[in-house]
C-alpha positions as CSV (number, residue, x, y, z in Angstrom):
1,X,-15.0,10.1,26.0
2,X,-17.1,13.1,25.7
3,X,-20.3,13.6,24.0
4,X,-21.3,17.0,22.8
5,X,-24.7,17.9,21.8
6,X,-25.8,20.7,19.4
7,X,-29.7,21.0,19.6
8,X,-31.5,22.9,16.6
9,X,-35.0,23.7,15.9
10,X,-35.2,20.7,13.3
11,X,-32.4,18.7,14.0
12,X,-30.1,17.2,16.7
13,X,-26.0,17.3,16.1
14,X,-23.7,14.9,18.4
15,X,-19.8,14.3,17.9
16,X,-18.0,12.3,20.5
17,X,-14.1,13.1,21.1
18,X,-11.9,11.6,23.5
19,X,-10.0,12.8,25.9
20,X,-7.3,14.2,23.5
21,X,-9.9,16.3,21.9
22,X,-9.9,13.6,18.3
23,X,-13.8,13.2,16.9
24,X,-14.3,9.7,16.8
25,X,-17.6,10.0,15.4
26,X,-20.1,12.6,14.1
27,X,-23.7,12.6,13.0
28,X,-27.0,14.2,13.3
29,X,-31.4,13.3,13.0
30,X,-32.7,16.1,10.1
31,X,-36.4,17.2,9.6
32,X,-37.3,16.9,13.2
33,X,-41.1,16.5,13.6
34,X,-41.4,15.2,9.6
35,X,-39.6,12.6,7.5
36,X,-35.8,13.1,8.2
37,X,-32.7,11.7,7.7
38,X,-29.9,9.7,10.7
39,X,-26.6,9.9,9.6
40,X,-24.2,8.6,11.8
41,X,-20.3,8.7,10.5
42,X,-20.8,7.5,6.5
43,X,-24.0,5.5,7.2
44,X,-27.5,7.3,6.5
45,X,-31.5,6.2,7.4
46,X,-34.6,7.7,6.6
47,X,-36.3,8.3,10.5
48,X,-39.0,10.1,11.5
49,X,-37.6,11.7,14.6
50,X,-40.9,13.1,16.4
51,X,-39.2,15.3,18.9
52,X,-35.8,15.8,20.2
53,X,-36.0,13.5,22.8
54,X,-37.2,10.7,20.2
55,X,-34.3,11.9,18.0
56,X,-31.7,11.4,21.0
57,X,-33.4,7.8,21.2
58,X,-32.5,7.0,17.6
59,X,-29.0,8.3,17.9
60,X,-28.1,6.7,21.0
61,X,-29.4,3.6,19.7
62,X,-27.1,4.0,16.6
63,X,-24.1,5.1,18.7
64,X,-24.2,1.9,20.7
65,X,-24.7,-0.3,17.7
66,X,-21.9,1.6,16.6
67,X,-19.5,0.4,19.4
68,X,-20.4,3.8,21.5
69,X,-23.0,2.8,24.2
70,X,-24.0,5.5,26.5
71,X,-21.8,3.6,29.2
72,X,-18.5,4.6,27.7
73,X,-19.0,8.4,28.2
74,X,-17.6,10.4,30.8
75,X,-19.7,13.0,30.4
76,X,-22.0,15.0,28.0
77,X,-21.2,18.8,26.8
78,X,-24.2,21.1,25.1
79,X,-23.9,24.3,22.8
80,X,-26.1,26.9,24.8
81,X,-26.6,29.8,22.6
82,X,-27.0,32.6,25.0
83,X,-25.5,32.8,28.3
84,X,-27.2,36.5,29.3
85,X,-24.9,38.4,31.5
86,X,-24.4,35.7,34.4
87,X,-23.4,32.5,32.9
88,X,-20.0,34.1,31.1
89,X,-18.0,30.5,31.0
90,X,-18.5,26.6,30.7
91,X,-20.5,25.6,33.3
92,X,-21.7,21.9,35.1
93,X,-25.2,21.6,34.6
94,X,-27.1,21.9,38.1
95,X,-30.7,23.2,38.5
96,X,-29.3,27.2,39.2
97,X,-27.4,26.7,35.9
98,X,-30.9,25.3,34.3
99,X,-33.1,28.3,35.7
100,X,-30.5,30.7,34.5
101,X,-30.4,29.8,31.3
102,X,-34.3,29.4,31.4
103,X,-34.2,32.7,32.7
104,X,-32.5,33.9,29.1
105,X,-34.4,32.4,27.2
106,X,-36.2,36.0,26.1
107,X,-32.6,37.2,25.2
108,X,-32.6,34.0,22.7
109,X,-36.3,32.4,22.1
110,X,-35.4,30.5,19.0
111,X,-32.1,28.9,20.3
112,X,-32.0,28.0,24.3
113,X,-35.5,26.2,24.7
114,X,-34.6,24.1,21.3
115,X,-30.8,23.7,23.1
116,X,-32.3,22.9,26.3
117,X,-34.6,20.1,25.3
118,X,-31.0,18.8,24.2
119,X,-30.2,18.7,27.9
120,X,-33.5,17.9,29.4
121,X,-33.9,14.7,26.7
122,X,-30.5,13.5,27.7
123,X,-31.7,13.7,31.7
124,X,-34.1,11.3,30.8
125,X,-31.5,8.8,29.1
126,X,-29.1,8.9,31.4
127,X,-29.8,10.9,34.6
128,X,-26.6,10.2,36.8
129,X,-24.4,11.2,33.6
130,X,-22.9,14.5,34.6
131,X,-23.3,17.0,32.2
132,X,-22.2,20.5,30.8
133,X,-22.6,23.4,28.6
134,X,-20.6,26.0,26.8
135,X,-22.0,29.7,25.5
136,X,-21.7,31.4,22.1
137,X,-21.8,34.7,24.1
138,X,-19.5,33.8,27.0
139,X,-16.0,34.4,24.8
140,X,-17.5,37.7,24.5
141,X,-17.5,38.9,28.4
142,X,-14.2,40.4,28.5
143,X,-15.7,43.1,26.0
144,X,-15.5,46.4,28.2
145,X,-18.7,47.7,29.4
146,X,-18.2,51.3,27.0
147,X,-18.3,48.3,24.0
148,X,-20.8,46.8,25.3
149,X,-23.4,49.5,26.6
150,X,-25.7,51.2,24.1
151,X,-26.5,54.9,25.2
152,X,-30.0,54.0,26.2
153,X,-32.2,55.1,29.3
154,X,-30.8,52.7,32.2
155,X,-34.5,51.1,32.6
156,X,-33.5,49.0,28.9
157,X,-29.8,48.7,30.0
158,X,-31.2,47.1,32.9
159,X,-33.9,45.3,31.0
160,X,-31.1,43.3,29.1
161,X,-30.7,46.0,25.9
162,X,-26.8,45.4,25.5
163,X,-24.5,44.0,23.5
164,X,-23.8,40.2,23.9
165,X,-21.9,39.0,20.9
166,X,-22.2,35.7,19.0
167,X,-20.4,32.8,17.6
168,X,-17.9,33.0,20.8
169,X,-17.5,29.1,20.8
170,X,-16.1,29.3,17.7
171,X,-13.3,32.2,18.5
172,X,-12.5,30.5,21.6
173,X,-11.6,27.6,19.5
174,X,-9.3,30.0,17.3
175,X,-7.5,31.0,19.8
176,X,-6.9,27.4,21.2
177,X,-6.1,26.2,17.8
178,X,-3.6,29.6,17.9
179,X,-2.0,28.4,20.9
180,X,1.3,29.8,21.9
181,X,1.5,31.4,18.1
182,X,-1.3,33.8,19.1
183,X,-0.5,37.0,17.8
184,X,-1.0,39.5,20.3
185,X,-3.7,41.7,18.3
186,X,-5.7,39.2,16.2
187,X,-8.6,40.3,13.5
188,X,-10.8,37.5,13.5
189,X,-13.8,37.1,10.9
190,X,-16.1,34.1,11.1
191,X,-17.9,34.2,7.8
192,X,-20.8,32.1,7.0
193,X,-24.5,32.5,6.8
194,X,-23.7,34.2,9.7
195,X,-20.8,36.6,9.5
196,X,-19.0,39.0,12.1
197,X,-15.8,39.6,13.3
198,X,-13.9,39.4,16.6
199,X,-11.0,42.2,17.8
200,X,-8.8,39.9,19.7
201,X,-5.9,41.5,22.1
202,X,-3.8,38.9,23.7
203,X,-6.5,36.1,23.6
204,X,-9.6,38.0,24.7
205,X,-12.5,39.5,22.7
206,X,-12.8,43.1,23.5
207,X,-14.9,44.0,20.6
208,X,-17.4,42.9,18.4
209,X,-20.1,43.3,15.2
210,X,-22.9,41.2,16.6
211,X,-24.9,42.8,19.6
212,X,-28.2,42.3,21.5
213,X,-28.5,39.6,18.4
214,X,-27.1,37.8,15.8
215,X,-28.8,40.5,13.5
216,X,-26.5,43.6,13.8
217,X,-22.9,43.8,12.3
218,X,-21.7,42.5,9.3
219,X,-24.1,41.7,5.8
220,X,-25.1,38.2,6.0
221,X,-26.3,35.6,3.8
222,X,-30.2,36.7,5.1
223,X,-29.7,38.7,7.7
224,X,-29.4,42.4,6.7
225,X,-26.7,43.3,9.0
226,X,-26.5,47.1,10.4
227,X,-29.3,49.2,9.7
228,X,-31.0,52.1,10.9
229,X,-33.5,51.8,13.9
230,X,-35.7,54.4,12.3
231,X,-35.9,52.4,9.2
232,X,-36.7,49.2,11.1
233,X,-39.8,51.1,13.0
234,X,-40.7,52.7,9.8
235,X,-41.1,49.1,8.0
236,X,-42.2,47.7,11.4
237,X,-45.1,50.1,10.6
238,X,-45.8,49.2,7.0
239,X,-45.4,45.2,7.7
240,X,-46.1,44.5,11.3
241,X,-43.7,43.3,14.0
242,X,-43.3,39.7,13.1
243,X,-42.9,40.2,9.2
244,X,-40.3,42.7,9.5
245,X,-38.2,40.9,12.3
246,X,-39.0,37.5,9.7
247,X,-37.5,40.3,6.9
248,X,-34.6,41.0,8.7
249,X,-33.3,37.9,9.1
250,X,-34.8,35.4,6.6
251,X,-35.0,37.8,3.3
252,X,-32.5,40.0,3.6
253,X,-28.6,40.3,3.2
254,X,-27.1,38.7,0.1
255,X,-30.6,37.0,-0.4
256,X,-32.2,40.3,-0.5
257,X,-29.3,41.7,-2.9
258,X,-28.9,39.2,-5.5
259,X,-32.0,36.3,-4.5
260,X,-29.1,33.9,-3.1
261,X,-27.6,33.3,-0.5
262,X,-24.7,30.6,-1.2
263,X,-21.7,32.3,-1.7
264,X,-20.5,29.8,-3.6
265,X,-23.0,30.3,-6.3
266,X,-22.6,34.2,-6.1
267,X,-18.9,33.7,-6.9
268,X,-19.4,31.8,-9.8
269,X,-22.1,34.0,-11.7
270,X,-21.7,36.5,-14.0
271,X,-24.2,39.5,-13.5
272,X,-24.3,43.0,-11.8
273,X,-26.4,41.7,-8.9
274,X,-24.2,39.3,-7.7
275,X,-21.0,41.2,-8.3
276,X,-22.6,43.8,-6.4
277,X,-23.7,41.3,-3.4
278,X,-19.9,40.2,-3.1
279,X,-18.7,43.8,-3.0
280,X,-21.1,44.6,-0.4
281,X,-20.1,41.7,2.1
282,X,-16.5,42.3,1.3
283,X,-17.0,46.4,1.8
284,X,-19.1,45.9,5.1
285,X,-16.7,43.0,6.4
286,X,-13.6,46.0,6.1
287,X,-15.8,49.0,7.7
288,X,-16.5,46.9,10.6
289,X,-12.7,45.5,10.5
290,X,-11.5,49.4,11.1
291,X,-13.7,49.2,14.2
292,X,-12.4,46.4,15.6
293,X,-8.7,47.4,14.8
294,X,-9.3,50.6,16.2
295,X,-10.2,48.8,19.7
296,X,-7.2,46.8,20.0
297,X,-5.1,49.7,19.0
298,X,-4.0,47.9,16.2
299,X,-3.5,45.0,14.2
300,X,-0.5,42.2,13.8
301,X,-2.9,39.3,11.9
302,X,-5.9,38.3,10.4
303,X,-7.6,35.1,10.8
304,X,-10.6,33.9,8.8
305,X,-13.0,30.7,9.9
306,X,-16.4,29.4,8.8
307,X,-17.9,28.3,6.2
308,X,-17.2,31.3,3.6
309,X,-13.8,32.1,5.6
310,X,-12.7,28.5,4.8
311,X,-13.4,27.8,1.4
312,X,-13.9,31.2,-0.1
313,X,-10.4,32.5,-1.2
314,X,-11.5,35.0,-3.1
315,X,-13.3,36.6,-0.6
316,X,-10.5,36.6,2.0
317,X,-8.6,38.3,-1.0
318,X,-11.3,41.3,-1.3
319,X,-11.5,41.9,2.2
320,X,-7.4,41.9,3.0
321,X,-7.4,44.3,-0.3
322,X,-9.3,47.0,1.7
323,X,-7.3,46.4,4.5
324,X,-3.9,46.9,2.0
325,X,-3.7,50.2,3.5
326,X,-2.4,49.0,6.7
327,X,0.7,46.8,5.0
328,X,1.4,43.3,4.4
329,X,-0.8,41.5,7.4
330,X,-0.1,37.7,7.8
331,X,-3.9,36.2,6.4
332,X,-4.5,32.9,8.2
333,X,-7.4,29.9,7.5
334,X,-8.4,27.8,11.2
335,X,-11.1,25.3,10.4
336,X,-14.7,26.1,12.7
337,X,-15.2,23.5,14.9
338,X,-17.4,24.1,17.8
339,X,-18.1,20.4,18.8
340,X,-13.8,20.6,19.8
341,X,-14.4,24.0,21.6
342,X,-17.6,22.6,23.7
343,X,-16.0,19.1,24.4
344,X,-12.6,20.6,25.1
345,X,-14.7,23.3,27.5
346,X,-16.3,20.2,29.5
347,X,-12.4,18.1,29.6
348,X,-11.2,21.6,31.0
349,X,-14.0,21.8,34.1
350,X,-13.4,17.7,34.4
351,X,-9.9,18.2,34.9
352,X,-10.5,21.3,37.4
353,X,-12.9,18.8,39.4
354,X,-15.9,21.1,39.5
């Protein structure tokens, strides 16, 4: 069996599969530092998980009361947020593989160190259980460097100023779930509280909305999406660096348009400034969906995945009606499941014996 780990800021997520890639169980420690919540499978407790290694504690000792000791896994297999330009595919953890990632940690301050005490807590548990880790920027490698480099002075290029590309684990795990059905040029949205879009040709990215961050790209549920660097230096100016980059991300997309951010709850009122937030995530999904089509040469499906992808029919709807234009394209629904993708990463390496 396979453990994955998904370290937060607050909170600590762990699914174990086995080796035919079925969950067996799921759960996760909330409020990390303050009074939380342990829910493993159907069963919840209030904890008060200090860190994340206190929270791995708890869970561990839940799992084994649960029939799962740490004695029947294999291995363990970690979400790592940003793999920088060197670590472009699932990797072993080994010390190089550490102090790379370390290394990155500028390119992704509020993810790796929180994803890395994941790693580091787990070394304490269980220190001869070989572990591994997967990237949310590695699916993203094949992009060609004209997608990926911005026209800036070769000091910044050099600096790390490029175009990564985010939520990778979860469009490798399209395209697995895909399989031999893949169509050859695939539009792929994954639309949450984070949204962007993938332009898949025969099962690699070569294109997409999210850059140097998670920021750029499509409107989001806080996150503004695209915008002008002027205007960002021209509010950095009037606010400070801090609040505007807190701005950005926090207050801004559908939050900042209509004071919500749940879709759900969009959809279902009845007023201009929610009407107008829908159009504006629907109208901003299709612009950037021309792009991506445009880099594949063309299009032969569309896939949706996420959160708002999933469950979110009528905004699937909107966006395929601005993309009517190019005829009657085959609209497909795979379920998000990172946790699969990471475990079924780690099986992969297993099975290679590296």
């Amino acid at each position: 069996m396979i453990l994955v780990l998904n370290a937060g800021s607050s909170s600590l997520k762990i699914e174990v599969f086995d080796e035919g890639l079925t969950s067996l169980i799921a759960g996760r420690v909330t409020n990390l530092g303050t009074t939380g919540e342990l829910r493993l499978d159907t069963d919840t407790q209030s904890v008060e998980a200090r860190n994340h290694a206190h929270a791995l504690t708890l869970m561990l000792e839940r799992l084994a009361q649960a029939g799962y000791p740490l004695s029947r896994f294999a291995a363990a297999a970690h979400r790592i947020v940003h793999g920088g330009a060197v670590l472009t595919a699932p990797a072993r953890i080994r010390p190089p593989v550490l102090a790379t990632i370390e290394s990155v940690i500028p390119l992704a301050p509020l993810h790796n160190p929180n994803n890395l005490a994941g790693v580091y807590a787990l070394q304490e548990q269980a220190p001869e259980l070989p572990q591994y880790c997967s990237f949310g920027t590695a699916f993203h490698a094949t992009n060609p460097e004209i997608a990926t480099r911005y026209a800036i002075p070769q000091t910044h290029h050099d600096a790390g100023i490029r175009r990564y590309g985010f939520h990778g684990l979860s469009y490798a795990n399209m395209v697995a779930e895909f399989g031999d059905a893949l169509p050859a040029h695939l539009l792929a949205f994954h639309l949450g509280n984070g949204a962007s879009l993938c332009a898949i040709k025969d099962g690699q990215s070569i294109a997409t909305s999210m850059g140097y961050s998670p920021l750029s790209g499509l409107t989001m549920g806080t996150r503004s999406g695209d915008i002008d660097g002027a205007a960002v230096l021209r509010m950095s100016k009037a606010l400070g660096e801090d609040e505007t980059d807190r701005m950005l991300n926090k207050t801004s997309g559908l939050q900042a348009l209509a004071g919500d951010n749940n879709m759900k709850t969009l959809l279902e009122r009845d007023d201009d400034a929610a009407r107008f937030a829908v159009d504006h995530f629907c109208y901003w999904a299709a612009r950037h969906a021309g792009s991506a089509i445009v880099a594949m040469g063309g299009v032969d499906a569309v896939a949706f995945t996420g959160g708002i992808g999933e469950n979110a029919p009528a905004i699937r709807d909107r966006i395929m009606q601005h993309l009517s234009f190019l005829g009657d394209l085959p609209a497909l629904v795979i379920v998000a499941d990172e946790e699969k993708q990471i475990a079924r990463d780690a099986l992969g390496l297993m099975a290679q014996g590296r």
